[in-house]
C-alpha positions in Angstrom: 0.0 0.0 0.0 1.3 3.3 -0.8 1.2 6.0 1.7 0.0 9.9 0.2 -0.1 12.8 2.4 2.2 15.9 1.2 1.4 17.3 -2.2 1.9 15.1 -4.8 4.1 13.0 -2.6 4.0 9.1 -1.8 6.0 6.6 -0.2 6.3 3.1 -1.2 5.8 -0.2 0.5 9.0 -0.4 3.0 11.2 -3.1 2.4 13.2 -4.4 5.3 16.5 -6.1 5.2 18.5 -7.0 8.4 20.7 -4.5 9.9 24.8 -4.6 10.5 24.1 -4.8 14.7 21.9 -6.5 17.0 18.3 -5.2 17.1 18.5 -3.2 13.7 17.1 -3.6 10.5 17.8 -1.7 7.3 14.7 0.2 6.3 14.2 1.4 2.6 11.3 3.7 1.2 10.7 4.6 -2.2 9.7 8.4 -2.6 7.6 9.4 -5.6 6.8 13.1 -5.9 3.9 13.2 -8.5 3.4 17.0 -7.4 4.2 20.2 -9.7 6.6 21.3 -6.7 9.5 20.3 -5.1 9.0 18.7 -1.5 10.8 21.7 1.2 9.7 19.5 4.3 8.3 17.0 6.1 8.7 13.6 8.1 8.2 9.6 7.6 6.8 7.6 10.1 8.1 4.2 10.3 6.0 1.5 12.1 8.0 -1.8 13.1 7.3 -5.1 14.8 9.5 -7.6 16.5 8.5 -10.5 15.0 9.0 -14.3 16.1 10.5 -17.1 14.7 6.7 -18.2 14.1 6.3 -14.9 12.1 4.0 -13.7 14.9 4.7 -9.8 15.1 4.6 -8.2 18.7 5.6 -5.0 20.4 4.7 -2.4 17.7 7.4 0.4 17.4 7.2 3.8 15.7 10.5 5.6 14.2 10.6 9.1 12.8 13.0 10.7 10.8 12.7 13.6 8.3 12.4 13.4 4.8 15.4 13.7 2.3 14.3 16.9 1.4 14.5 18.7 -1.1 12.2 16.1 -3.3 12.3 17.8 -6.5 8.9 17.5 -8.7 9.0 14.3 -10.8 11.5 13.0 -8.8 11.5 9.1 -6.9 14.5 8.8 -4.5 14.9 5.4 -2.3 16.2 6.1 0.8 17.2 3.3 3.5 16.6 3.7 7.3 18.9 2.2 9.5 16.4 1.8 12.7 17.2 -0.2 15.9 15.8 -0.8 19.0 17.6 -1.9 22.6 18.9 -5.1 22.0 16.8 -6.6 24.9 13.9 -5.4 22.8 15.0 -7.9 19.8 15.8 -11.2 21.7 17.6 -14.0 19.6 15.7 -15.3 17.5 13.6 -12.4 16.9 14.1 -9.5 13.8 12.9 -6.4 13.1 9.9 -5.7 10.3 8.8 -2.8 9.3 5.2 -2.6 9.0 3.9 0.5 7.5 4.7 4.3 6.5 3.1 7.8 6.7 4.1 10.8 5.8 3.5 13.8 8.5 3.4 17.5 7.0 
């Protein structure tokens, strides 16, 4: 599902790969700015889940960072989040996923 919310801007399904340390993942969004004008501002909200070997997700997580701004009209940059939580939040055995994006204004 793509995420819309800023102009003519959307954000792709977030692919998750694991991260270089314990308890991170690598996070990456596609940006598509369908919009007339360049993107000045803005944030993306990254939900995550620690998931189980059983693929059962628990203990939903929210990141923020902001956007890779300026996002010139037409443009569609990929940009990969490197998010972690305390180790003792991902337990062995257990990863990372992220689970959804929005874009905040």
């Amino acid at each position: 599902m793509r995420q819309s919310g800023l102009g003519g801007l959307t954000a792709g399904i977030p692919r998750t790969t694991p991260g270089s340390r314990p308890g991170c993942a690598d996070v990456t969004v596609a940006y598509d700015n369908e919009g007339r004008t360049p993107i000045r501002s803005g944030r993306i909200v990254i939900t995550m889940d620690v998931v189980d070997p059983l693929g059962i997700a628990w203990a939903p997580y929210r990141a923020s960072a902001p956007l890779p701004v300026p996002i010139a009209a037409g443009a569609r940059p990929a940009v990969t989040y490197d998010l972690c939580l305390a180790a003792w939040r991902v337990t062995p055995g257990t990863h990372l996923e992220a689970a959804g994006v929005a874009l905040q204004g």
